[in-house]
C-alpha positions as CSV (number, residue, x, y, z in Angstrom):
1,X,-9.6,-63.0,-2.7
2,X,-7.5,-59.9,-4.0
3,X,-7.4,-60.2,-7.6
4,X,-3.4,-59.8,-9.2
5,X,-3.0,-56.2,-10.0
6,X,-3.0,-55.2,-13.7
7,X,-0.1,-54.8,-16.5
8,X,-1.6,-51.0,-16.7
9,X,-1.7,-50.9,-12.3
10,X,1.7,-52.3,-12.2
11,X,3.1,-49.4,-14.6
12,X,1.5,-46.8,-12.9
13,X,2.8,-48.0,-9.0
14,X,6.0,-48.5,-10.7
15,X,5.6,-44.8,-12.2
16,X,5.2,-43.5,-8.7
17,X,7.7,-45.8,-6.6
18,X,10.8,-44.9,-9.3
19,X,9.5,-41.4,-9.4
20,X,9.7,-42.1,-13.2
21,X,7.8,-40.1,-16.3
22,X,6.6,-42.0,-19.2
23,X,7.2,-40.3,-22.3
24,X,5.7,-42.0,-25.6
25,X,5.4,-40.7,-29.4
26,X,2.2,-40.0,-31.1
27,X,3.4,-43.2,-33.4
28,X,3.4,-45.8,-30.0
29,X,0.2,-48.0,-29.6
30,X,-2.9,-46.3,-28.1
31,X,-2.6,-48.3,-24.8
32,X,0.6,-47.0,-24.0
33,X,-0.1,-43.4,-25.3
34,X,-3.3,-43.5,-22.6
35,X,-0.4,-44.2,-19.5
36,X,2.1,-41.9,-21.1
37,X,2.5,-38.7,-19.1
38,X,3.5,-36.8,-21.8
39,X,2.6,-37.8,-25.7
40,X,4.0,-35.7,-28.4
41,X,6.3,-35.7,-31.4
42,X,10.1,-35.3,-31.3
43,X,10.9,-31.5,-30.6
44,X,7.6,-31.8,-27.9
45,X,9.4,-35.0,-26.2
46,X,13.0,-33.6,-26.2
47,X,11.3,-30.4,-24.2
48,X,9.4,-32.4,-21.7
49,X,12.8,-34.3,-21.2
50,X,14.6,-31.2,-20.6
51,X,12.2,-30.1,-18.0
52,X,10.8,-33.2,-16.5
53,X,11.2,-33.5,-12.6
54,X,12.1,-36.9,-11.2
55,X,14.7,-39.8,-11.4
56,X,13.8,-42.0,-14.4
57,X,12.6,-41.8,-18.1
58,X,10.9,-44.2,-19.5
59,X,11.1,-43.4,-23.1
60,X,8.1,-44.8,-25.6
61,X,9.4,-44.2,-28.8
62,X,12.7,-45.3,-30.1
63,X,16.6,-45.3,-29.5
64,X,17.8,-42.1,-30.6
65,X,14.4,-40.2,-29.0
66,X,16.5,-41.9,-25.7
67,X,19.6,-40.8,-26.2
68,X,18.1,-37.6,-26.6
69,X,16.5,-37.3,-23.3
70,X,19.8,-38.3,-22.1
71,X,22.0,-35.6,-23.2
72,X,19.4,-33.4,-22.0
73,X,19.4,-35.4,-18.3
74,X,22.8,-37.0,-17.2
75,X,22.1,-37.7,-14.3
76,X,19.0,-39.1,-14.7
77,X,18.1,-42.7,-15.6
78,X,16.6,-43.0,-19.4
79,X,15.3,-46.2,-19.9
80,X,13.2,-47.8,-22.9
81,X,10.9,-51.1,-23.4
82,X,13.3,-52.4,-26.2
83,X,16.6,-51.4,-27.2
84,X,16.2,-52.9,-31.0
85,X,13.0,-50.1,-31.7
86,X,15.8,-48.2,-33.8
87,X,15.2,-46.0,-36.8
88,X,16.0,-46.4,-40.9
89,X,17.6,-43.0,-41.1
90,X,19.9,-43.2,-37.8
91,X,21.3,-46.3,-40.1
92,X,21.7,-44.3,-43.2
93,X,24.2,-42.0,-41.3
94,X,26.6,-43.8,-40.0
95,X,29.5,-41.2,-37.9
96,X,32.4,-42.6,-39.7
97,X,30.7,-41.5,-43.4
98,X,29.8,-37.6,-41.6
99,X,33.3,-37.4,-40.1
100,X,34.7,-38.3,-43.7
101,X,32.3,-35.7,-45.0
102,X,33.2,-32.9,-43.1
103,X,37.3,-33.9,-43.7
104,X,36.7,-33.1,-47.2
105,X,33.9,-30.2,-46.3
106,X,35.1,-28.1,-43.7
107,X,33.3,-25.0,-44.7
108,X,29.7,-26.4,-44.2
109,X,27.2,-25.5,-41.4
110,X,26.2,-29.4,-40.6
111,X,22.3,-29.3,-40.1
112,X,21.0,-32.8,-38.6
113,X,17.4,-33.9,-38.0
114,X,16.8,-35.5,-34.8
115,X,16.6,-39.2,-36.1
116,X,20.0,-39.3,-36.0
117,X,22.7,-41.3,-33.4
118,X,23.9,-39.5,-30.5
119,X,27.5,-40.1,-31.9
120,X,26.2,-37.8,-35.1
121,X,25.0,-35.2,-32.8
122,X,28.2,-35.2,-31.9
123,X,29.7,-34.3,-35.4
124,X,26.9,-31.4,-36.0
125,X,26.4,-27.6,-35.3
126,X,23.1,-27.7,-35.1
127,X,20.0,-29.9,-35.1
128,X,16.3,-29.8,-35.9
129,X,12.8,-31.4,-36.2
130,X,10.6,-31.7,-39.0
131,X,8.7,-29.4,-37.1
132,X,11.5,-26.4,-36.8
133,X,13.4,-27.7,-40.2
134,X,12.9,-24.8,-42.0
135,X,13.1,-22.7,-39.4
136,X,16.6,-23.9,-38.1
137,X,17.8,-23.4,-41.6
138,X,16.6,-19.9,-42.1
139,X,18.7,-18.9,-38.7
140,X,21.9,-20.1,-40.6
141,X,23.3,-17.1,-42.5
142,X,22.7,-17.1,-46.1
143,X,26.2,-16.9,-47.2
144,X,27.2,-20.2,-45.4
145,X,26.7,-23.5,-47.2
146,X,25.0,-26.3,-45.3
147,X,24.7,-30.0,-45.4
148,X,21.4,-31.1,-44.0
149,X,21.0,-34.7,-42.8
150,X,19.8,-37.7,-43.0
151,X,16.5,-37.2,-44.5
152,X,16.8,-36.3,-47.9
153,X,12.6,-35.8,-48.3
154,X,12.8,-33.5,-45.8
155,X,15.9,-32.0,-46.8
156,X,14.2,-31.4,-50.1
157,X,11.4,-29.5,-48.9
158,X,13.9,-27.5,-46.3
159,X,15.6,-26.5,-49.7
160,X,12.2,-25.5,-51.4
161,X,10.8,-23.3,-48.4
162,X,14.5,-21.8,-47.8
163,X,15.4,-21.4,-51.4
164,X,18.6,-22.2,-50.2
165,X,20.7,-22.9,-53.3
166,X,23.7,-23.9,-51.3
167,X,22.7,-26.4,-49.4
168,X,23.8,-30.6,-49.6
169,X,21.4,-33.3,-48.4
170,X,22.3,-36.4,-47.2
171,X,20.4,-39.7,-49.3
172,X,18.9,-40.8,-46.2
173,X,15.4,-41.9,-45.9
174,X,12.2,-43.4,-43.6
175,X,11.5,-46.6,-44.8
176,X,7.9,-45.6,-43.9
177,X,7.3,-42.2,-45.1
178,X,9.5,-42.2,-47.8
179,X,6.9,-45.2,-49.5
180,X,4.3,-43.5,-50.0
181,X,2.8,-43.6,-53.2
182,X,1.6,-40.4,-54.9
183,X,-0.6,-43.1,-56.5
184,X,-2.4,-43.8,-53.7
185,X,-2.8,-40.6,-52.5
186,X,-4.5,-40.2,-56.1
187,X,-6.8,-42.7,-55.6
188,X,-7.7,-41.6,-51.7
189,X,-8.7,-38.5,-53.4
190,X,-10.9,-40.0,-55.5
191,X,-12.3,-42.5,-52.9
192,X,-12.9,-39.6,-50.1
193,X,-13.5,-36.3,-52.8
194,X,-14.2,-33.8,-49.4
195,X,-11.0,-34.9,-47.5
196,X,-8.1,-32.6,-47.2
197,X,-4.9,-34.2,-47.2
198,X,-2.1,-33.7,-44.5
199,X,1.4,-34.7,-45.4
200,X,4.7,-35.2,-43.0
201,X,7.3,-33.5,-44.6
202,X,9.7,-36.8,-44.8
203,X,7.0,-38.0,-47.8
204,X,8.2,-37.8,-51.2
205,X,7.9,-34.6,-53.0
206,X,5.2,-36.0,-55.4
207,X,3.2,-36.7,-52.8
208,X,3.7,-33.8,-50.7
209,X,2.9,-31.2,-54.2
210,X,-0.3,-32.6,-53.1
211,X,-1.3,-32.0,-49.8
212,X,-3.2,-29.4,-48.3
213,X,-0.6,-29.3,-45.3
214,X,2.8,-30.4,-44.6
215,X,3.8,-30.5,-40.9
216,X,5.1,-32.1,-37.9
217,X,3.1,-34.9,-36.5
218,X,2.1,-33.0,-33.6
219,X,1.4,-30.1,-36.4
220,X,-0.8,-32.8,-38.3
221,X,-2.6,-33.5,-35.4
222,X,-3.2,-29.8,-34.2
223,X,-4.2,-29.0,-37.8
224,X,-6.5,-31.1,-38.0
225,X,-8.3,-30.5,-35.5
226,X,-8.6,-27.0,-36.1
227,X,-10.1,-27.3,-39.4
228,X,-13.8,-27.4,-40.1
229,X,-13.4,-30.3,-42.9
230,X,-14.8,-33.5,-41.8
231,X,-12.4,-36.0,-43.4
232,X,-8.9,-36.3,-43.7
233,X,-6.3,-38.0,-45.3
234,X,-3.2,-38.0,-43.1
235,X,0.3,-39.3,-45.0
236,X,2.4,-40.3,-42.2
237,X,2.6,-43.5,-39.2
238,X,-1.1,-44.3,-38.7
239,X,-0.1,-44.7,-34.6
240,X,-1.4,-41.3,-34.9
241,X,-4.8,-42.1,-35.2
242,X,-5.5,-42.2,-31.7
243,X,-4.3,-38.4,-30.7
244,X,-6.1,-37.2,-34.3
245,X,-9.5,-39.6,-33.1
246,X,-8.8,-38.1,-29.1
247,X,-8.7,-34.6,-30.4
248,X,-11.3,-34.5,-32.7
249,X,-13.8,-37.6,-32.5
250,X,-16.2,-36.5,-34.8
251,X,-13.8,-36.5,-37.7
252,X,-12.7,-39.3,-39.8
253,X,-9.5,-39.9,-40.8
254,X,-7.8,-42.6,-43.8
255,X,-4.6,-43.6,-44.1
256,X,-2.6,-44.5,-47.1
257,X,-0.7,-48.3,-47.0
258,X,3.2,-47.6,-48.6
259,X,4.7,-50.0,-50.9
260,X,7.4,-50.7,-47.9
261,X,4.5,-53.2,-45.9
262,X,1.4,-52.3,-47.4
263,X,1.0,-50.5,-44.6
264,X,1.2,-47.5,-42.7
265,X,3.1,-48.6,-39.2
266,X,6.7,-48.3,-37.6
267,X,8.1,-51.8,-37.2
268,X,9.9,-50.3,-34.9
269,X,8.0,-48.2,-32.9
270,X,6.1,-51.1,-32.8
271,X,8.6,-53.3,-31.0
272,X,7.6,-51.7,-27.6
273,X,4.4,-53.0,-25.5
274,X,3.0,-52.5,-21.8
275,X,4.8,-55.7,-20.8
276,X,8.3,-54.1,-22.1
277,X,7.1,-51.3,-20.8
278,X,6.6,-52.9,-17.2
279,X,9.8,-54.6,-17.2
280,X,11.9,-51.6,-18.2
281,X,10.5,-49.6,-15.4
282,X,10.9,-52.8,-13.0
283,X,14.4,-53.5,-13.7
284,X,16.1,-50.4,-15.7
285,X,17.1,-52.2,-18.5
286,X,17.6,-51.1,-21.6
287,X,19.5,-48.4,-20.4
288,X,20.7,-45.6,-22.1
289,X,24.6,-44.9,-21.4
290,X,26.7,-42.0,-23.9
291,X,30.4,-41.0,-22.4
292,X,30.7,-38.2,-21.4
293,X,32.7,-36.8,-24.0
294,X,30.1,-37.5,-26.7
295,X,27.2,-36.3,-24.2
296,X,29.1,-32.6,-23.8
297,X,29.5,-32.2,-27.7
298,X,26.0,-33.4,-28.2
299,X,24.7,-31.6,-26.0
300,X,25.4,-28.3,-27.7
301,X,23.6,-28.3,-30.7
302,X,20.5,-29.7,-29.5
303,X,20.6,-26.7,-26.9
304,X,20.9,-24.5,-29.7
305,X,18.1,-26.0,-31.3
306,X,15.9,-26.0,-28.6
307,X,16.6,-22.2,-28.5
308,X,15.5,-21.4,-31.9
309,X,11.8,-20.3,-31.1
């Protein structure tokens, strides 16, 4: 008797038969990280989009990540397991308030993180990841003022590393990183005295004056590894425990719970799972659609942040 194929054998024939690539963030659950064909944060993901090969997307992560890889692949199908895995600071920005903005502001540069709406993309010059933030900022000339958006941790730290005096951030914020408690990063310290800490930089400042690195998740992760301490305390989405433990097994690594869910998760990135993972690939649904017309202006300033090396 021939035994019903697997959730994990159905993803991979689908894989092959839609000539599909499965993208997923370092923040996803380990089992769909292990099928992924590419895992990595958001700058990594929105250059494997740009370059991937094939027909479909299957995008493990959340909305905007999608929309992303679909400016970056019109003609290509972007699909993802649930179309409600969304993100706190895509909400904080809502188009109507930057259009307002910029009515009032004309003069600024208009600087926007990735975690932002497709429809904000839109409405800015230029965009960024937490791992090219400071950079991005530092290509804009001195002289020109900038508003920086929506994350206003991250923004903060941009301004500290930049020195950038005129510069506005938007009062955005991740409803996980932005939770963390300096206090329990005190008390971490004091549980594990030989860990060194590694910070995302959408943490509070408090907590990030006390890490011994502020990065990326992909820059966490590579950081880690390279270092010859044996513990770490890693302040960001504790999905990334399984590229940090993958990379580096002999290491251990805590996490700090925020005062958001006594925890260290994503709801949403938790929304997805292999079965909504199956079904998108089986049925291409959720679908990612943008008009045209917001896909062209989009697509500009996430080319010219892809070009900033």
């Amino acid at each position: 008797m021939v035994s019903a194929p697997t959730i994990t054998e159905e993803i991979t024939d689908l894989k092959r038969s839609r000539k599909a690539v499965l993208l997923a963030h370092h923040y996803q659950d380990p089992e769909i990280q292990e099928l992924a064909d590419a895992v990595g944060d958001s700058l990594e993901l929105a250059r494997q989009a740009r370059d991937f090969q094939g027909d479909v997307i299957a995008f493990c992560g959340v909305w905007f990540m999608a929309e992303t890889a679909k400016v970056l692949n019109p003609e290509r199908t972007v699909v993802v397991p649930d179309r409600d895995a969304g993100c706190s600071l895509v909400d904080s920005c809502r188009v109507e308030d930057l259009q307002a903005w910029k009515r009032q502001n004309p003069e600024y540069t208009i600087v926007s993180y990735i975690n932002t709406s497709v429809e904000v993309k839109a409405e800015s010059d230029i965009l960024c990841t937490s791992r090219n933030a400071v950079k991005i900022v530092n290509s804009i000339p001195a002289g020109t003022p900038v508003m920086f958006l929506p994350d206003i941790n991250l923004g903060n730290y941009v301004k500290r590393q930049t020195g950038r005096d005129n510069m506005k951030i938007w009062p955005g914020a991740c409803i996980v990183h932005a939770t963390f408690p300096a206090r329990r990063v005190s008390q971490a310290r004091m549980q594990h005295p030989q860990a060194l800490v590694a910070a995302h930089p959408e943490c509070p400042g408090d907590v990030l004056a006390m890490a011994d690195f502020i990065g990326s998740t992909s820059a966490i992760v590579d950081w880690c590894a390279a270092q010859d301490a044996p513990e770490f305390i890693v302040m960001t989405e504790s999905g990334v425990r399984y590229s940090l433990e993958k990379l580096a097994p002999h290491k251990k690594f805590y996490f700090v719970a925020n005062e958001q869910c006594n925890c260290s998760e994503c709801p949403y990135m938790k929304r997805n799972t292999l079965e909504k993972v199956r079904d998108a690939l089986r049925n291409l649904e959720p679908r990612v659609e943008v008009t045209p017309e917001i896909m062209s202006r989009a697509r500009l300033p996430i080319e010219r942040m892809l070009a900033v090396q």
